[in-house]
N, C-alpha and C positions, 0 to 999 in steps of 0.2 A: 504494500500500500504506500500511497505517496502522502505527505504529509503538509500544507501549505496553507497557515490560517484557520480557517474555519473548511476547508478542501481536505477531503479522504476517501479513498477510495479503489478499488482495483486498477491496477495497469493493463490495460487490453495491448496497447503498442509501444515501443521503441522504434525511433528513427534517428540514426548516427546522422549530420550534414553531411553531404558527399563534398563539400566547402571546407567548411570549418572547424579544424581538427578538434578534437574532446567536448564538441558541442552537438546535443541530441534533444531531441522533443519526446515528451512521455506522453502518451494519451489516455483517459481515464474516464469511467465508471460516472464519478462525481461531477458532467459534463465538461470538464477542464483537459485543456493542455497545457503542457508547463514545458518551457525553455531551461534545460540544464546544462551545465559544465563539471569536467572531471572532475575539477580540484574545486569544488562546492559541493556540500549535504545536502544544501535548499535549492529550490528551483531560480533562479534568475526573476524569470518573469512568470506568472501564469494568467494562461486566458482563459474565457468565458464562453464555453460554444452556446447554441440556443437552446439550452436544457432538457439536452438529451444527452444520455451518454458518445462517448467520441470513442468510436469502436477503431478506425485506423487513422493513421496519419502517412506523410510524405514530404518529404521535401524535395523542391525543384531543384534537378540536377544543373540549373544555370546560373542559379544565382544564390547567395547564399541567406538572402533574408525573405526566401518566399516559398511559404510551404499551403500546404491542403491538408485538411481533417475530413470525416465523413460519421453523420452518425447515420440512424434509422432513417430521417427523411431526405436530410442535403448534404451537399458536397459546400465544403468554407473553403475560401483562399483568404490567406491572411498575407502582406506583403509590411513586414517591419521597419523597410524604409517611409512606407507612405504613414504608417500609423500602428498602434499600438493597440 
């Protein structure tokens, strides 16, 4: 389980950046993704999908700050230069 505030919940995915080395996205149960780094226990950053669980993730093998999640209804793009 991931642990982030008032967020807990099961991990359904792991996604290493194909970018940027010891940086990975967890995807979870608790509707959230969270941005982690090797050398951190805690997540970076965590987001908010539309409250559902976020069953997979992915990041764009082009760029390093734009990834997709997916729960039961939709597909996100999240692009970290444009916004948070």
């Amino acid at each position: 389980m991931i642990s982030n505030s008032s967020y807990i919940g099961p991990v359904y995915r792991i996604a290493w950046s194909p970018i940027a080395k010891g940086v990975f996205l967890s995807s979870s149960a608790d509707w959230t993704v969270s941005l982690w780094t090797t050398d951190r226990f805690q997540p970076c950053i965590t987001f908010a999908s539309r409250k559902k669980p976020v069953f997979d993730i992915c990041w764009s093998p082009k760029s390093a700050t734009i990834f997709c999640c997916a729960n039961e209804e939709a597909v996100e793009v999240w692009d970290l230069s444009k916004n948070t």
